[in-house]
Structures are given as C-alpha cells and as structure tokens.
C-alpha positions as CSV (number, residue, x, y, z in Angstrom):
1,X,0.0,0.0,0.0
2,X,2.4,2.4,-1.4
3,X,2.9,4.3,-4.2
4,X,3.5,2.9,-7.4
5,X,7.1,2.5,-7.7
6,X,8.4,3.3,-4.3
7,X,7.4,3.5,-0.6
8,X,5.3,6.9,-0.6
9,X,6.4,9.3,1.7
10,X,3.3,10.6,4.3
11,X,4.6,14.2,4.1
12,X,7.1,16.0,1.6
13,X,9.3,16.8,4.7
14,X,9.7,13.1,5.0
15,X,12.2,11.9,2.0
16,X,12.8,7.8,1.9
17,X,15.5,7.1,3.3
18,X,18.4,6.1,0.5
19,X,21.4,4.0,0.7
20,X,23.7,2.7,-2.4
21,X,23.0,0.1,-4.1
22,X,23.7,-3.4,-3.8
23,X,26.1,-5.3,-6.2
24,X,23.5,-7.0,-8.6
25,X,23.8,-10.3,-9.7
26,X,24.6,-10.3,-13.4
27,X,22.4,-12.1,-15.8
28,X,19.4,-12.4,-13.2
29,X,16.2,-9.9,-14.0
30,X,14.4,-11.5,-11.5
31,X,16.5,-10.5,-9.2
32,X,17.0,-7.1,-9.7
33,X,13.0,-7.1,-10.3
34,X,12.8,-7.1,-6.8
35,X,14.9,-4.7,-5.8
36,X,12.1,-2.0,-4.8
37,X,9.7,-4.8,-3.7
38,X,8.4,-3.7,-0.4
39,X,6.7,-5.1,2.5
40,X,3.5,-3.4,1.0
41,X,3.1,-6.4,-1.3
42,X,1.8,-8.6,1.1
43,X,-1.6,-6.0,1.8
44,X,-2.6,-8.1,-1.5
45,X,-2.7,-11.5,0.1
46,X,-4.7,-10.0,3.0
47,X,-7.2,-8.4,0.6
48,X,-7.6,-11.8,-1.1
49,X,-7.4,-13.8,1.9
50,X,-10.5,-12.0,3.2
51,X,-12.0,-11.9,0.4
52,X,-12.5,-15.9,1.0
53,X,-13.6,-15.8,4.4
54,X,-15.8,-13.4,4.2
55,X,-17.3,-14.5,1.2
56,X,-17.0,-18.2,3.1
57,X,-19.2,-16.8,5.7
58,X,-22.4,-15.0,4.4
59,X,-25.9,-15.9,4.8
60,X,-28.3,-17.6,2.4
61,X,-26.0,-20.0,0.4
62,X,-25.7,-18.6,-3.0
63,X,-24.6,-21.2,-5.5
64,X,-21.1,-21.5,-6.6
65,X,-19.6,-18.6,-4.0
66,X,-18.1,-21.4,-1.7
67,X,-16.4,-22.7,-4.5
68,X,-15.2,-18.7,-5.4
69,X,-14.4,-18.4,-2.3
70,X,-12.0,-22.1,-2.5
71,X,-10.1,-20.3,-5.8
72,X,-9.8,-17.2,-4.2
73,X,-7.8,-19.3,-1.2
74,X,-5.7,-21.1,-3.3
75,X,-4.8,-17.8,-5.3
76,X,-4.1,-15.9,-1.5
77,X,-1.6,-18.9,-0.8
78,X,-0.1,-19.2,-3.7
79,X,0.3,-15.0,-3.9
80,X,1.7,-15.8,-0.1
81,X,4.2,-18.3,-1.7
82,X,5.7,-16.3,-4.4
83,X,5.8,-13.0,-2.8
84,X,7.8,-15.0,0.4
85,X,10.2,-15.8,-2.1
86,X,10.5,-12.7,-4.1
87,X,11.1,-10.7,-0.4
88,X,13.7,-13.8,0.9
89,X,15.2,-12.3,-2.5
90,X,15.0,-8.9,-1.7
91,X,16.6,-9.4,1.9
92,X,18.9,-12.0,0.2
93,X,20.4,-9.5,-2.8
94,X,19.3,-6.0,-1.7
95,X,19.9,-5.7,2.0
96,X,20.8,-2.1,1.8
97,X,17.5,-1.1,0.1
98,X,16.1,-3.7,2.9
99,X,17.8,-1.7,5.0
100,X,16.3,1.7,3.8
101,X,12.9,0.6,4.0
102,X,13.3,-0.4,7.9
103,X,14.4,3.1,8.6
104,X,12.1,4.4,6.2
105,X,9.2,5.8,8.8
106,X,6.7,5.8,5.8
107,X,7.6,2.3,5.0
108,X,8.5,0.4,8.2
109,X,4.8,-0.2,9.3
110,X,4.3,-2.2,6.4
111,X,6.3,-4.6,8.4
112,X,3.1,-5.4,9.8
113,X,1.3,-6.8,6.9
114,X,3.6,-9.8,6.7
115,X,2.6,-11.1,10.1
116,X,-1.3,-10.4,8.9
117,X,-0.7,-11.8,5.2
118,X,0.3,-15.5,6.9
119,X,-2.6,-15.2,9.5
120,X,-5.5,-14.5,7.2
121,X,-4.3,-17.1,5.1
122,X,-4.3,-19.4,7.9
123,X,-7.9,-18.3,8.8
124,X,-9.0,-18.9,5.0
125,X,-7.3,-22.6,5.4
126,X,-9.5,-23.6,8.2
127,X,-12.4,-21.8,6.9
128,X,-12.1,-22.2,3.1
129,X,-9.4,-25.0,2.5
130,X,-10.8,-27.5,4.6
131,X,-13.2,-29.0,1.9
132,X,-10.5,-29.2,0.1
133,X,-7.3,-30.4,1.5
134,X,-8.8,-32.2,4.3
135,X,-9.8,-30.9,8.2
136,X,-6.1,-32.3,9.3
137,X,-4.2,-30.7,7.1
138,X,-5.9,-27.4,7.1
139,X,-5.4,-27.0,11.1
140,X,-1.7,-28.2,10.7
141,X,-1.4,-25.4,7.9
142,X,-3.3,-23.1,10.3
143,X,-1.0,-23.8,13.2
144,X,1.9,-23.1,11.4
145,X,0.5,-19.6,9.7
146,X,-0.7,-18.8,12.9
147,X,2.1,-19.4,15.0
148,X,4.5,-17.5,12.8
149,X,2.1,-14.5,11.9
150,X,1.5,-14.3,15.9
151,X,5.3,-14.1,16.6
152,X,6.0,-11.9,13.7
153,X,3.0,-9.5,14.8
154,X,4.2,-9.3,18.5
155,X,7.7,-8.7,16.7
156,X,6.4,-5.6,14.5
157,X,4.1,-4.8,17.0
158,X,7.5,-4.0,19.4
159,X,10.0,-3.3,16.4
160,X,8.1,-0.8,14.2
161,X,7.0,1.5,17.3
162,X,10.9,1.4,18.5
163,X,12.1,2.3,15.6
164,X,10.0,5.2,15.4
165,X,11.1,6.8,18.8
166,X,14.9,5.9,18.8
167,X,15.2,6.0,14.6
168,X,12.4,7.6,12.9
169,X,11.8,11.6,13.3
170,X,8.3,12.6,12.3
171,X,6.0,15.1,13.4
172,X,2.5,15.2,14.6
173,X,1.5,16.6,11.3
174,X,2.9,13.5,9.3
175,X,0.9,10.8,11.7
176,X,-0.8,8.3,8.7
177,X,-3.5,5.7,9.0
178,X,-0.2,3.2,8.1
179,X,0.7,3.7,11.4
180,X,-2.0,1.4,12.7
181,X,-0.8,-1.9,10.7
182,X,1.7,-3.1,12.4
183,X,-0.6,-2.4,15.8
184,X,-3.2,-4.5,14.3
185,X,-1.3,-7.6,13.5
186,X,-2.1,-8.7,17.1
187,X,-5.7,-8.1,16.5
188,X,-5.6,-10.7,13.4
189,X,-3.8,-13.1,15.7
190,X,-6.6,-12.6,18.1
191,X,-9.7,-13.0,15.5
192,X,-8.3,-16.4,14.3
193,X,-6.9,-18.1,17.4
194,X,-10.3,-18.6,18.2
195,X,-10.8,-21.3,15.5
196,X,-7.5,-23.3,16.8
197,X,-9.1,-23.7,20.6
198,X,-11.4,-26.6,20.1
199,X,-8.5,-28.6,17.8
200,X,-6.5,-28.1,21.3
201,X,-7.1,-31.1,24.3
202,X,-9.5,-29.6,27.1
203,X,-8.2,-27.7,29.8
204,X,-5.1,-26.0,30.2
205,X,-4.2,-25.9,26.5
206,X,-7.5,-24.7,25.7
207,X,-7.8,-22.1,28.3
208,X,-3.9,-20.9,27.5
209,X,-4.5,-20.0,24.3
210,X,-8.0,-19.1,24.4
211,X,-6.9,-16.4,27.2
212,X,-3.9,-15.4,24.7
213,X,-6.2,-14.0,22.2
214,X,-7.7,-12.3,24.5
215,X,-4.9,-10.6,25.8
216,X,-3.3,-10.3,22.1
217,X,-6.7,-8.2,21.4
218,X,-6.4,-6.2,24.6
219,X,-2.6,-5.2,23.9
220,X,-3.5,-4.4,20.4
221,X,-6.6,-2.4,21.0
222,X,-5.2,-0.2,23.6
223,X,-2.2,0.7,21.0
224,X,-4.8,1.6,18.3
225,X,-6.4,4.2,20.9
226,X,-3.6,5.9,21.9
227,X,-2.6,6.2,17.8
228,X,-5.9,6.8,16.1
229,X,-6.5,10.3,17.8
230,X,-3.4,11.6,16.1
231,X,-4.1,10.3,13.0
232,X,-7.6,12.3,13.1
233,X,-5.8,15.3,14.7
234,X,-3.5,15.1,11.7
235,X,-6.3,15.1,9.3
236,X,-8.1,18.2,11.1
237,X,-5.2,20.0,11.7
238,X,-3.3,19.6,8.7
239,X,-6.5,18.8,5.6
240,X,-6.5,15.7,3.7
241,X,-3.6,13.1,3.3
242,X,-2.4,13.3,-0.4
243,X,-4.3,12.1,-3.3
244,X,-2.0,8.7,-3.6
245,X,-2.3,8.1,0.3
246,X,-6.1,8.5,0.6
247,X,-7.1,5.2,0.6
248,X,-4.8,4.4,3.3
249,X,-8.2,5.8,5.5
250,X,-9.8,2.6,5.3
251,X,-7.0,0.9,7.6
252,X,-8.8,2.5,10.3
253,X,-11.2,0.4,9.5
254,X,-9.2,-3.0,10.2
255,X,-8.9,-2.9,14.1
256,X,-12.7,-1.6,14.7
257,X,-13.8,-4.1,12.4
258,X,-11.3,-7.0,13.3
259,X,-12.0,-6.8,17.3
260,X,-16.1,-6.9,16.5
261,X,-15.0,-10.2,14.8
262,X,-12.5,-11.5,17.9
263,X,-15.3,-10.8,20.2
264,X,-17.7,-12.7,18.7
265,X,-15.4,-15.7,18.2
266,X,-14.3,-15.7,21.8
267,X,-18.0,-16.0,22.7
268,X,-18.1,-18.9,20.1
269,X,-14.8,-20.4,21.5
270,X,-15.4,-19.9,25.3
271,X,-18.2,-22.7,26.2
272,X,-16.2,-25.6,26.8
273,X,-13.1,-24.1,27.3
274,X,-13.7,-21.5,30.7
275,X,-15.5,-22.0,33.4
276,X,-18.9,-20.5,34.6
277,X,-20.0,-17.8,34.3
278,X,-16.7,-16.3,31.8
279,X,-18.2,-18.7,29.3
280,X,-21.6,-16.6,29.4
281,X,-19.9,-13.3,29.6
282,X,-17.9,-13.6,26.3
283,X,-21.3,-13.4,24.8
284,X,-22.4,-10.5,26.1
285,X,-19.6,-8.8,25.0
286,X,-19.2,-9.8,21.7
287,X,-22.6,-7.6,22.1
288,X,-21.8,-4.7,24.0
289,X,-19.1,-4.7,22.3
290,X,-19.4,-5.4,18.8
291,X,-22.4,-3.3,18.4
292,X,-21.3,0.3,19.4
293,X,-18.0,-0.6,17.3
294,X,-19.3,-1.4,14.3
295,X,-21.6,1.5,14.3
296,X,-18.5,3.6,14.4
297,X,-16.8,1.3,11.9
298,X,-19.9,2.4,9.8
299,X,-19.3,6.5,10.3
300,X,-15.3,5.9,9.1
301,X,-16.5,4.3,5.9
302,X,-18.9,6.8,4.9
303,X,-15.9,9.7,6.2
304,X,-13.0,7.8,4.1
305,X,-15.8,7.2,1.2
306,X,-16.2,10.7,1.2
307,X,-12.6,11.8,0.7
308,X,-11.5,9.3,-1.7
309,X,-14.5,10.5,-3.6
310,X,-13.0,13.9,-3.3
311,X,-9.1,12.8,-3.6
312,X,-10.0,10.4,-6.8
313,X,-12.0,14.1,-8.5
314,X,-8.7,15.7,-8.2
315,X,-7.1,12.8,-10.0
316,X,-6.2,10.4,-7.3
317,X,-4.7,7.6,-9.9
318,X,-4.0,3.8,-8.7
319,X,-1.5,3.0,-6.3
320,X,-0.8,-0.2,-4.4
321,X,-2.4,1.9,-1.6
322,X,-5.8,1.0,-3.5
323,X,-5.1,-2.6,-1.7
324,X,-6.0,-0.7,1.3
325,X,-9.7,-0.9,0.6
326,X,-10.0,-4.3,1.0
327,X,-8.6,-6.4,4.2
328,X,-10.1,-3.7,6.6
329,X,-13.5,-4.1,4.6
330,X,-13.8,-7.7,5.3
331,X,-13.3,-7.3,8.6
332,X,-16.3,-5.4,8.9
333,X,-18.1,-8.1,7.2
334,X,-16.9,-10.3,8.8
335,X,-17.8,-8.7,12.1
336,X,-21.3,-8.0,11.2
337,X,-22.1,-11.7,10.2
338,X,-20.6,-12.1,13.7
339,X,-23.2,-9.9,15.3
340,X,-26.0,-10.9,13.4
341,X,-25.2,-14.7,14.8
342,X,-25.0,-13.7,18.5
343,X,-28.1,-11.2,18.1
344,X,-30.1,-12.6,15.2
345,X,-30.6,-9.3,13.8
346,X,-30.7,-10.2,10.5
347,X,-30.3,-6.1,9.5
348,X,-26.6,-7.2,10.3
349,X,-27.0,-9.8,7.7
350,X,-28.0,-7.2,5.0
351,X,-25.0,-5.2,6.1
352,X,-22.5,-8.1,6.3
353,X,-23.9,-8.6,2.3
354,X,-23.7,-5.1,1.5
355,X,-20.5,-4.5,2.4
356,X,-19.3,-7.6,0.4
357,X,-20.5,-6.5,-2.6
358,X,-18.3,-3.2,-2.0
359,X,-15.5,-5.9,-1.0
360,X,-15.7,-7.1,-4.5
361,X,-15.7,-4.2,-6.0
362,X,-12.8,-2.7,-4.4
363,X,-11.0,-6.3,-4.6
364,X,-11.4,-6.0,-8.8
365,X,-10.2,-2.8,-8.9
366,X,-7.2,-3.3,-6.8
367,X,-6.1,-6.7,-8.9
368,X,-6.4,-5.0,-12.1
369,X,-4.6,-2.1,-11.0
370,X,-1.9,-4.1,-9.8
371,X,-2.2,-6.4,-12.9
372,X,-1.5,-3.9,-15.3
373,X,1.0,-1.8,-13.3
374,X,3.2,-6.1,-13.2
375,X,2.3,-6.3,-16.9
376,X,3.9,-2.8,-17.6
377,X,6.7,-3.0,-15.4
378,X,5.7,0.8,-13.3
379,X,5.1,-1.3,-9.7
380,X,8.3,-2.6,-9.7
381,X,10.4,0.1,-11.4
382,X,12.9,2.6,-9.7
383,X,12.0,5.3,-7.7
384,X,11.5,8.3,-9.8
C-alpha cells in the first residue's frame, strides 16, 4: 500500500530514506525485479485472503460462491508463496534497500502486513481450504501460519513503534492511517486463534491459548487508541492526506472491524473451554461490544468514502495503496455476520452482504490495478 514505484512518503518533509546500491547479480532480472519490492506487497494477500472468508461466511447460500471463495484461497496462498520468495530475495540480494525501508518511517509499518498476510491465510485454510485439503491438514497449515504470523505480529508490534522513537523523526502533522498496521497484527492473531481452541485437548491448552487472544486483542486495541486520535488530529489540523495516500483511511477500519469479529469468536470459543459464568460473559460482549463498534466502523466508511470520492475528482490515480480498501473491509463483514449470529438481527446480515458486494468491488479494482502496473513494469520500477 504504497505508491506505485516506491514507498510513498506521508509528508514531503519526510524523504525515503536512500542507501547505495547493492552489487546485482549479473544475468538475473528476476533478481534485480525485486529490488524496490516492499513489505506493501503482502496487503494483497490480506485483501484476497478476506475476500474468502468473508465470502466463506455469508448468509443464504448462493450457489457456486463457496467454490469462489476455494479459488480465491488457493490464489491468496499461492500469492503468499511467491511474494515470500521474491522478499527472501530482496533481503537476500538487496539488503541495503532492505535496509532503507526499515528506517524508512513511511515504510516500516508495512512490516506489519507480513505477520497479517500468513494469518489471514491461515484463517482462510480452516475456513475455506478445509473442503479441500482435508480438516487435518488445514489446522496443521493453520497452526503453522498462525504461529508464525502471531510471533512476527508481536515482533512488529514491538520493532516498528521502537524504531519510530529511537530512529524515525516525524512530526505530529505527518501521523498516517499506516501507522496502525503493524498495531493491528495482534488483532488478526486474536480474530483467528479462536478457530484453533477446540482442535486443542481440554483444559489448560485450551484455556492458554483461548486467554492469549484475549490478551493479544487487549494489547492491540489499547495501541490503536492511543494512535488513532493523532491520526484524526493530523487530518483536522493539517486537511486531507495526499491524493495517492487516501485510501490508506480505510486501515482504520481494520482494528474496529477485526476486534467486533474477535469478540464474537471468543464468545463462540469460550463454552467448553472457561468456566462458569466467563463462558456466558464472552457473549455478552461480543454484544456490547461489537455493536457500538461497528456503528463507528460504519461513520469511518462513509468519512473515508467521502474523501477518496473527493481525492480520486482531483485525480487520485492507482496505487498499491488501493489494496487498502479491502482487508479492513472484510473485517467489517466479517464482524457484522458475527453480530447478526450472536443477536439474530438479520439487518446485520443485509449489512454483512452489502458491504461484500463493496468488498468485490474494491478487490477488482485493486487486482487489475496491480495487474496492469506487473504487466507494464511501473510497480516494480525505480524510484523516480
């Protein structure tokens, strides 16, 4: 979710940081194709990712969208695959630009989406893959995405925020929506956790893990409070983010709608693993919770609808910030199914549908984007 060539800067003051090249390989495009590959790549695996499990979970059993929403996983894990490799590349050829882009403070939360790529992914297995590769293999593949994308997210969730005290120097006119991500990696872990608790034997396993996710969404919701007021104080203060970095509003959207979805699987995932009366309590809060959330999840989409309306008249053209429509917007369907299951409201039904057909549509404009920018060589080429 950066610009199209190079990790887009939040402010003009803020200039990537630059370091000489690397020696290149001779003979080796692919190679030196990756060169200005950043961590940004992987926002397209979450997008697709989501795009399953969401799809995965919506009322009324249309025909044929389960077996969409089985391509649609096998593309996210097989986008996973090949960006893993291009970025072992990267680190492996180019460890100065590497280098550059962990010191970059307009790049270095994109560190985040790594952690979140292999955990929605996981998620989609166990939701998605299943009826495919088989219940047993799908939690194996599940435990080992959601291991790694938990450690990696605690990682980022540390690294980035360090970085950006002792390293980075920014000011409270440059804060970005992109400083959420790699605050909200935790939040992921804690949404598909969940799903793992009833694979584990009863007792202390269960309970271990189970009260893990809980805490992993406590630590990660308390970061996105203290950050998200100076990302709307930047916006009031300072007018709208530029016309490439506008889409990076929805990531607001991520953690509001991602905890709605966490609370309702802890109330799915509690009876049989805590006691009386916690088991009870989990689904009262997926309520209180979930419902006052995702009516504010509701007032940021029709906010950051309104200025990428406004950014894209002034000719807002695609960036691989455009992928930043999509993960955040699943969550929030995915969060709404959740509340319509624990209240049967079935108005959170119509939303949970709504908002997937604007999924889609944001999912088909990001992929062609992206498609054409490969095809033409602009998303990989040198910083201008």
């Amino acid at each position: 979710m950066v610009t199209a060539a190079q990790p887009f800067t939040a402010d003009p003051a803020l200039t990537p940081v630059r370091a000489p090249r690397s020696p290149r390989p001779k003979g080796n495009r692919a190679v030196a194709a990756v060169r200005h590959l950043g961590p940004n790549w992987y926002a397209s695996v979450m997008g697709t990712a989501i795009l399953a499990t969401a799809g995965a979970g919506l009322p009324g059993g249309v025909p044929g969208l389960r077996t969409a929403c089985a391509v649609l996983w096998a593309l996210s894990l097989a986008i996973l695959a090949a960006l893993l490799a291009a970025r072992a590349a990267h680190w492996r050829y180019h460890p100065d630009q590497a280098r550059a882009h962990l010191l970059d403070p307009a790049t270095a939360p994109f560190y985040g989406c790594l952690a979140m790529a292999l955990l929605a992914v996981g998620g989609s297995t166990l939701v998605v893959g299943a009826d495919w590769i088989g219940a047993g293999a799908a939690v194996a593949v599940d435990a080992v995405l959601f291991t790694a994308g938990t450690l990696l997210g605690l990682a980022a969730a540390v690294a980035v925020p360090y970085l950006m005290v002792v390293r980075h120097r920014t000011e409270p006119g440059q804060a970005s929506p992109v400083w959420l991500l790699p605050l909200v990696a935790p939040m992921v872990s804690a949404a598909v956790g969940p799903l793992l608790v009833p694979r584990l034997p009863a007792g202390q396993a269960r309970e271990t893990l189970f009260l893990g996710c809980v805490a992993l969404f406590g630590l990660s919701l308390l970061a996105v409070l203290v950050v998200l007021p100076m990302v709307f104080a930047r916006l009031v203060t300072s007018g709208p983010l530029p016309l490439a970095l506008t889409p990076t509003l929805f990531l607001v959207l991520g953690p509001l709608g991602q905890s709605t979805t966490a609370a309702g699987k802890f109330a799915d995932a509690a009876p049989g693993t805590m006691a009386a009366p916690y088991d009870r309590g989990f689904a009262l809060f997926a309520v209180l919770y979930g419902v006052p959330v995702m009516g504010f999840a509701l007032f940021w989409l029709a906010f950051a609808v309104a200025l990428t309306v406004r950014a894209r008249r002034r000719g807002m053209g695609f960036a691989m910030t455009w992928w930043a429509f999509t993960f955040p917007l699943g969550t929030c369907v995915t969060g709404a199914r959740s509340l319509a299951g624990h209240t049967g409201v079935t108005a959170f039904d119509a939303l949970a549908v709504a908002l997937y057909v604007l999924l889609v549509t944001a999912w088909a404009a990001a992929t062609a984007g992206t498609v054409r920018g490969l095809i033409s060589g602009r998303l990989l080429a040198a910083p201008r």
